[in-house]
C-alpha positions in Angstrom: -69.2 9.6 -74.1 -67.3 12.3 -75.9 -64.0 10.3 -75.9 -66.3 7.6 -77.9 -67.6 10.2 -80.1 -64.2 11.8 -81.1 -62.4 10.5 -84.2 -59.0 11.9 -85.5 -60.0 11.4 -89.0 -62.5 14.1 -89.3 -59.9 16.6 -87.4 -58.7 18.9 -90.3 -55.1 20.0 -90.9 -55.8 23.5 -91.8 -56.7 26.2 -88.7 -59.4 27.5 -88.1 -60.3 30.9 -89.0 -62.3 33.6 -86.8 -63.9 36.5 -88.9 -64.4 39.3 -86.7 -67.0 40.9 -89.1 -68.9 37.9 -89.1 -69.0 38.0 -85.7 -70.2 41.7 -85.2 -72.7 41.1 -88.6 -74.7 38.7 -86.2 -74.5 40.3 -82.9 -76.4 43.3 -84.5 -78.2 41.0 -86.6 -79.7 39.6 -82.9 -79.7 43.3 -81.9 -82.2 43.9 -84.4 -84.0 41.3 -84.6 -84.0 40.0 -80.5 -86.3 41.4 -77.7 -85.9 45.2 -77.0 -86.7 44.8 -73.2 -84.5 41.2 -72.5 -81.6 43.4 -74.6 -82.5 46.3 -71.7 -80.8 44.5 -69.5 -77.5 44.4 -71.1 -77.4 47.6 -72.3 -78.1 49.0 -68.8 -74.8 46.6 -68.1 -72.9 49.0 -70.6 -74.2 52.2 -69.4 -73.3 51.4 -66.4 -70.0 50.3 -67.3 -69.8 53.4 -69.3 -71.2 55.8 -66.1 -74.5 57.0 -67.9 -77.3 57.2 -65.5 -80.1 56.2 -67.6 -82.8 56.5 -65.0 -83.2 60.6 -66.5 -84.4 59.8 -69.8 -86.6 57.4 -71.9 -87.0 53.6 -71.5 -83.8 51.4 -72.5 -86.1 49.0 -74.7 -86.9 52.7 -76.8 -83.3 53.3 -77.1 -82.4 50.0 -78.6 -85.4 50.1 -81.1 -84.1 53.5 -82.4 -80.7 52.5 -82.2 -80.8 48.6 -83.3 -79.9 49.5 -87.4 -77.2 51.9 -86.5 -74.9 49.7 -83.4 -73.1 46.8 -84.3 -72.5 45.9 -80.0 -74.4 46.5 -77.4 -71.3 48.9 -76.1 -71.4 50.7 -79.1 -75.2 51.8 -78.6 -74.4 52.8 -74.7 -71.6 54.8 -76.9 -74.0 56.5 -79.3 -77.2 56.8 -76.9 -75.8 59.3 -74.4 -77.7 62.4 -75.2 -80.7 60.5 -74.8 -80.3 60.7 -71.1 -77.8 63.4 -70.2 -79.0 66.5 -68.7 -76.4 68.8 -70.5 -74.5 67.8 -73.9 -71.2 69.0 -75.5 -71.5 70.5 -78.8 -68.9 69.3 -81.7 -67.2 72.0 -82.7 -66.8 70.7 -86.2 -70.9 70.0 -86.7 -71.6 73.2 -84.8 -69.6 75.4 -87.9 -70.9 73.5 -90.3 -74.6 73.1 -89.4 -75.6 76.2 -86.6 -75.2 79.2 -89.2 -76.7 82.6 -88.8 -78.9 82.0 -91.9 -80.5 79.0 -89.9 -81.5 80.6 -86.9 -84.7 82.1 -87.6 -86.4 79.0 -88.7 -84.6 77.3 -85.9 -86.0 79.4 -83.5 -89.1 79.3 -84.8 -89.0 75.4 -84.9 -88.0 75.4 -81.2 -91.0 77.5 -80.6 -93.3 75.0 -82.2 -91.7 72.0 -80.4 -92.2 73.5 -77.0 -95.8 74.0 -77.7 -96.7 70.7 -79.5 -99.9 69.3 -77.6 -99.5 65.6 -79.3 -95.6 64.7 -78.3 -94.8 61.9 -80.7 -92.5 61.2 -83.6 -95.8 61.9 -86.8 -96.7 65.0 -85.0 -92.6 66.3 -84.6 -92.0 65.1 -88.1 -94.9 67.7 -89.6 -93.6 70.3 -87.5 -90.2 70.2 -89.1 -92.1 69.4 -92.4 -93.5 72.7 -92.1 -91.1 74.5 -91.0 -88.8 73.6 -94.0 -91.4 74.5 -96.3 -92.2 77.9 -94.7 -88.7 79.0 -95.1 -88.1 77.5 -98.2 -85.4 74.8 -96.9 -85.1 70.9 -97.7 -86.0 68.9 -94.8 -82.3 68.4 -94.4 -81.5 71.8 -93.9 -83.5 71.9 -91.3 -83.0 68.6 -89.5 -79.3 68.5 -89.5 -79.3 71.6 -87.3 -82.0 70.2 -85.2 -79.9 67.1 -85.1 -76.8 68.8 -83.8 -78.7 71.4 -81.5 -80.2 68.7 -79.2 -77.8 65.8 -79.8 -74.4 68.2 -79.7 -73.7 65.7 -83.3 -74.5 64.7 -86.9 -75.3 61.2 -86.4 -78.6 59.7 -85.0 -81.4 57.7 -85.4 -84.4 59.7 -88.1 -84.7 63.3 -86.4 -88.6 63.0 -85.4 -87.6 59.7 -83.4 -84.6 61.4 -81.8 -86.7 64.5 -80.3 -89.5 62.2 -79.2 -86.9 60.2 -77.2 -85.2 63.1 -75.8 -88.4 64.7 -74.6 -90.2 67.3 -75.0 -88.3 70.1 -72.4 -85.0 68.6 -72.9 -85.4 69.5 -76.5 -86.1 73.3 -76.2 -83.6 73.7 -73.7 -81.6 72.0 -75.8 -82.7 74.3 -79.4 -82.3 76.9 -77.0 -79.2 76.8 -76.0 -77.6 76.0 -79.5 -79.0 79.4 -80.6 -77.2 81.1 -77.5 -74.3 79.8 -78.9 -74.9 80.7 -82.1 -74.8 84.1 -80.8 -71.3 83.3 -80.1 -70.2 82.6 -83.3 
């Protein structure tokens, strides 16, 4: 059948050309838009590949909603998403100079305080915590959320801040602010 549906004349003389950006354009374009628990599967296939034990943290299929605008390949979310399940994280050096200043630490600590004691653990109720803390020490929300950012993901890069914390959980985040102010102490 397919040698009687081939004909030489509709062969083209030019080659063909692959666009790699195309390529990664779609895959997160089905990243975003495909199943968050079939695409579970495959990215337990790259944590796995990658050696992050996922079974310590929150559901695959919560990762890859928070993570589905920001990772091009499914390899690049494992990448990204390790702090959601990792028990202890590594602080950047550069992000910890920049963002974990003395001047932040009171209203870090205070924020940390509030976390731990939240009754209602989801990303509205996070998101007015920080709110409030920014307004009670006089700080734009950034100010506040970029040190929270890099106190319990060790970077400056993740999905909105209230989302990230939820994921991470509730302990795991004050150990987390916690121990970015002991080493704060250090600086």
């Amino acid at each position: 059948d397919m040698i009687d549906l081939f004909d030489l004349n509709a062969v083209h003389s030019s080659a063909a050309g692959f666009n790699s950006e195309k390529l990664l354009w779609l895959n997160q374009h089905y990243i975003k838009t495909g199943n968050p628990d079939e695409l579970a599967t495959h990215l337990q296939y790259q944590c796995d590949q990658l050696g992050i034990e996922t079974t310590q943290g929150t559901s695959l299929a919560e990762v890859i909603k928070a993570q589905a605008e920001r990772a091009k390949t499914l390899k690049e979310m494992a990448q990204n998403s390790r702090y959601f399940f990792m028990e202890a994280i590594e602080f950047d050096e550069k992000a910890v100079r920049k963002h974990l200043k003395p001047a932040i630490r009171e209203a870090l600590t205070d924020l940390c305080e509030r976390l731990a004691h939240l009754e209602q653990w989801n990303p509205a109720a996070i998101h007015a915590v920080v709110h409030a803390v920014a307004e009670q020490y006089e700080l734009k929300l950034g100010k506040i959320a970029q040190p929270l950012r890099v106190a319990v993901t060790g970077g400056t890069v993740s999905p909105p801040i209230d989302v990230t914390v939820y994921l991470i959980g509730q302990i795991r985040s004050a150990e987390r602010i916690k121990r970015a102010l002991a080493l704060m102490e250090n600086i």
